[in-house]
Structures are given as C-alpha cells and as structure tokens.
C-alpha positions as CSV (number, residue, x, y, z in Angstrom):
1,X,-41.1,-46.4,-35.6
2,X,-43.3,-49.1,-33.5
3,X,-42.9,-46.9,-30.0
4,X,-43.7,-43.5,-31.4
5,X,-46.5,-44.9,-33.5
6,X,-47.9,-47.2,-30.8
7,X,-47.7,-44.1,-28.1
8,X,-49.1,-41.3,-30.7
9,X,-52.2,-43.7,-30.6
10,X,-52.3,-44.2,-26.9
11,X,-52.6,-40.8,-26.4
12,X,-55.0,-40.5,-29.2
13,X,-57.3,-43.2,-27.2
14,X,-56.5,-41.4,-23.9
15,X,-57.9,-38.1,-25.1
16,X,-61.1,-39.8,-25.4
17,X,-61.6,-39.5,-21.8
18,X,-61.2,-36.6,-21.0
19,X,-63.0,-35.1,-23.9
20,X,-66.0,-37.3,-22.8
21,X,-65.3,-35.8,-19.4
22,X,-65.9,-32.6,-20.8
23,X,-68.8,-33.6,-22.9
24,X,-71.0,-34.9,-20.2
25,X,-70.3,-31.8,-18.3
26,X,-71.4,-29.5,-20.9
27,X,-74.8,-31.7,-21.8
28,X,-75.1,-31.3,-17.7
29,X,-75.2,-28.2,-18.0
30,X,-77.9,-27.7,-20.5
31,X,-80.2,-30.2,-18.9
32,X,-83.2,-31.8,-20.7
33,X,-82.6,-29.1,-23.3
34,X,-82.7,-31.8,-26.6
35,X,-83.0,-29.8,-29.3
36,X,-80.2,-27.1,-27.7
37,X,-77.5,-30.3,-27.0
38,X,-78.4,-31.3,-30.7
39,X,-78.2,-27.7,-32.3
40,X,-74.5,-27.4,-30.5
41,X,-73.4,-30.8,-31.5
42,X,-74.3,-30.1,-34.7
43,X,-73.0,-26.9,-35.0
44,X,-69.3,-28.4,-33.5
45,X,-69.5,-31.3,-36.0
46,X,-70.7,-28.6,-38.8
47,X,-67.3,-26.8,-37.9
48,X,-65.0,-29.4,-37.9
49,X,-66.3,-30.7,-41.2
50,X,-65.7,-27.9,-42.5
51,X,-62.2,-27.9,-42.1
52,X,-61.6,-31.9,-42.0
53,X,-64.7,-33.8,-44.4
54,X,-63.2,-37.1,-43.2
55,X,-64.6,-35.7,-39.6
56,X,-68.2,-35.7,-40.9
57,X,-69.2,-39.8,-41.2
58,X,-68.8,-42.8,-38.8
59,X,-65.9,-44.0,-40.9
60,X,-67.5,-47.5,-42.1
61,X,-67.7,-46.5,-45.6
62,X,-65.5,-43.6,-45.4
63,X,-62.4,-46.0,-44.7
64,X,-62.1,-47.6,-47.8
65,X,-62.5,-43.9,-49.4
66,X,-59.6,-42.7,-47.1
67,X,-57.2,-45.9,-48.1
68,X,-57.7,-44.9,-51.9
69,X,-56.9,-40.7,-51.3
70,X,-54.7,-40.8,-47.9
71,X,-51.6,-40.0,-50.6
72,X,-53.2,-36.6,-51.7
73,X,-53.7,-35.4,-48.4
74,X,-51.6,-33.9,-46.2
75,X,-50.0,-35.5,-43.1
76,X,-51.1,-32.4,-40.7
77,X,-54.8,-33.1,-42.5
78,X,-54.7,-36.8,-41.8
79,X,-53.2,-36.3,-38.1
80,X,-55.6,-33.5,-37.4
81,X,-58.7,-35.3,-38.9
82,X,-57.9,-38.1,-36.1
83,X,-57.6,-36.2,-33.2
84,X,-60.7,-34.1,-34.2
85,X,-62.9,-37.4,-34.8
86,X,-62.3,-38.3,-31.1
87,X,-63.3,-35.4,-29.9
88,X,-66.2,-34.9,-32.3
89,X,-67.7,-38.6,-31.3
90,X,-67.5,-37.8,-27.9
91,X,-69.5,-34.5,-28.0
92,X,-71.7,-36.0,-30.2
93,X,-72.3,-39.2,-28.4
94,X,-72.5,-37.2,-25.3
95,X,-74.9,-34.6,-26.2
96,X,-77.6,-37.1,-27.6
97,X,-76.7,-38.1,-30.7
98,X,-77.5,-42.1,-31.6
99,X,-74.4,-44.1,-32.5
100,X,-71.2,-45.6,-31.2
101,X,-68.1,-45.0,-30.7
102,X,-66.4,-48.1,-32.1
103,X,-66.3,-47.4,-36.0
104,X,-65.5,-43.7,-36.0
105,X,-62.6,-44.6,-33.2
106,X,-61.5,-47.3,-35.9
107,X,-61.9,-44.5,-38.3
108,X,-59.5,-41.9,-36.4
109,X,-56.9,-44.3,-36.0
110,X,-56.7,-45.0,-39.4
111,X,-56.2,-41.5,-40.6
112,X,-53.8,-41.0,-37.7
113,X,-52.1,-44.0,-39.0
114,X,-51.6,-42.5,-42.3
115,X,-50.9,-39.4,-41.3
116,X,-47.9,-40.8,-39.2
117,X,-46.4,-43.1,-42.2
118,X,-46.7,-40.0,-44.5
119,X,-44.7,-38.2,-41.9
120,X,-42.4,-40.8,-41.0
121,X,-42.0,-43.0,-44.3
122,X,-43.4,-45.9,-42.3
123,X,-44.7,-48.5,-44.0
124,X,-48.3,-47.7,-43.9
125,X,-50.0,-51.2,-42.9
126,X,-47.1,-51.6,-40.1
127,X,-48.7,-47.4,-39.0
128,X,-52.6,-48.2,-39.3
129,X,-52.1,-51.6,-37.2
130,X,-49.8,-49.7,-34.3
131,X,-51.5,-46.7,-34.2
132,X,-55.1,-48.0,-34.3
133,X,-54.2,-50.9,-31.9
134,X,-52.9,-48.8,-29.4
135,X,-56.2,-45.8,-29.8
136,X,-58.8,-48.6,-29.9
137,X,-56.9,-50.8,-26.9
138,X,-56.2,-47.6,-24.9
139,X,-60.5,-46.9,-24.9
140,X,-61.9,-50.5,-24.6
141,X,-59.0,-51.0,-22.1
142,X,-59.2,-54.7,-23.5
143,X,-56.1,-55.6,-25.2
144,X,-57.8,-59.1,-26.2
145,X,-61.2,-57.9,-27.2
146,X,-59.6,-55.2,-29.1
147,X,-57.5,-56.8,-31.5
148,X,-60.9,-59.4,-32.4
149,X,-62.6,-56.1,-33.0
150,X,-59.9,-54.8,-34.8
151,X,-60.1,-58.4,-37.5
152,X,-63.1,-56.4,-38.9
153,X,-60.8,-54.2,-40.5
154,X,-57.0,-55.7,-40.7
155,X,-55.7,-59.2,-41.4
156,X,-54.5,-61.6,-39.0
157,X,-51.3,-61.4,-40.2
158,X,-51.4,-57.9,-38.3
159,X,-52.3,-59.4,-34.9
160,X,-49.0,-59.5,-33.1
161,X,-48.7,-55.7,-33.9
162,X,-52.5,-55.1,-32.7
163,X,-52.0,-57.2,-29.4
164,X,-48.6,-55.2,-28.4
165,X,-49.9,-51.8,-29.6
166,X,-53.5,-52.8,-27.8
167,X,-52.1,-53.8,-24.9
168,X,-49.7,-50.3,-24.5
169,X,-53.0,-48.5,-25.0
170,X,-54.6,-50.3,-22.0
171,X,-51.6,-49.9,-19.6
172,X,-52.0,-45.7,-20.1
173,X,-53.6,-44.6,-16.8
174,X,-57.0,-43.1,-17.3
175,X,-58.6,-41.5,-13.8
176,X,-61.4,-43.3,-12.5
177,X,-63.9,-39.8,-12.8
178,X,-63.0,-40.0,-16.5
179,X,-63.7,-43.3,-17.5
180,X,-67.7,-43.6,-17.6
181,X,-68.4,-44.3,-21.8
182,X,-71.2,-43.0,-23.8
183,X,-74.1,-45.4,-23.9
184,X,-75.9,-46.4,-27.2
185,X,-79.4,-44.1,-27.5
C-alpha cells in the first residue's frame, strides 16, 4: 500500500496550490474589503464544519481526539475531512484570517491517513506516516525539513517512511504562478 498511500498524499499536498491560487484571486477581488473576506471565510469554514467537525480547529488538539474516534467514522468522512481542511486553510489563510498552515496540514494528513487504512486495511501508523509525509513534503517542498517537523507528531522509528513519502511529495511539479504561500498575519 506504500505507493497508493504515499501518492493519495502528494496529491492531497499538491491541491494546496492551487486552492491557494484560487484563494488569493478571490480576496483580489474583494480588495481592502476585511470584514467581507472574513464574513466569506467564515461562512465557507461554517459550511464545511457543518458537514465535517474535524474541519473546524487547527488540528493541535483535535489530533489526539481524532486517534481515539477515527474507528467510528467513516472512511469517505475521514478522506473527505482531509481534502476539505486543505482547502478550508487556504481560503482562510488567504482571506485574512491569522494562523498557519503547518498544524492543520499535519491535521489533514492524519485523517487522510486514517481514512486510507480504514479503506485499505493498512496498518494505520504505516498510513498516517506515508500519507502525511508525502502532503506535508509535497507543500514545504523540503523533504529534510519535513520529516523534522513531522518528529512533532510521529516517532523516529517512522522516519524512513516520512523521508521516502516526503521526498515523493516534493518531486510532484507544482507551477511556478501557484507556488506563493500564505504569510502569517
């Protein structure tokens, strides 16, 4: 399961770009208009949370909460919950709101990862490592720097999985007009 895990967080971490892409544009287009770009980002993070509660929170605390219930949720949930939390940071992020993007990307690939080894009967450590290696190294597009970051959450003992599935994630192509990050307000 290592290549279909490791490349269902790649693309995870890819889609960051291009949702940020589409984040800027939109808080372009409404200008010096704060309270409107924090209305509509709270409004799209509103939605989502009402569909996926996981998608609410940064994911520090929220982690150790998902490890103890991933069982009694559904694998589309988990999946879904991971994609959405990309995209919600993003337009968050983009449209004002303080934060970073470190944590809930953690976050995201640790519910993809369990949503993956629910579907696949992966072991779920061996899932949360690939997947969140390759989401996390395919955004900082630092294999290295990734999988230090990544010690904050998983043991060493995972590292060879984090550096090969960090390391994928940083090889994806990303294009250049995509690749400008959110900056810390």
């Amino acid at each position: 399961w290592a290549l279909p895990l490791i490349l269902a967080g790649a693309v995870t971490g890819w889609l960051f770009f291009p949702f940020g892409a589409l984040a800027r544009k939109v808080s372009g287009l409404l200008g010096d208009h704060v309270v409107a770009k924090a209305v509509i980002a709270g409004c799209v993070l509103g939605l989502a949370g009402c569909a996926l509660p996981f998608a609410l929170f940064a994911g520090e605390a929220q982690t150790e909460e998902l490890a103890e219930c991933w069982t009694a949720l559904s694998a589309s949930v988990l999946i879904a919950t991971g994609f959405v939390k990309v995209f919600v940071t993003q337009w968050c992020l983009n449209l004002g709101w303080r934060g970073g993007h470190f944590f809930p990307l953690i976050f995201a690939g640790i519910s993809l990862g369990y949503g993956l080894a629910a579907l696949t009967g992966a072991d779920p450590v061996f899932a949360l490592c690939a997947v969140t290696g390759a989401l996390v190294g395919a955004v900082m597009r630092q294999p290295l720097m990734t999988v230090v970051l990544l010690f904050l959450v998983f043991p060493v003992a995972g590292a060879p999985v984090l550096l090969v599935a960090a390391a994928v994630g940083a090889l994806l192509p990303v294009p250049a007009a995509w690749l400008e990050t959110p900056q810390p307000r």
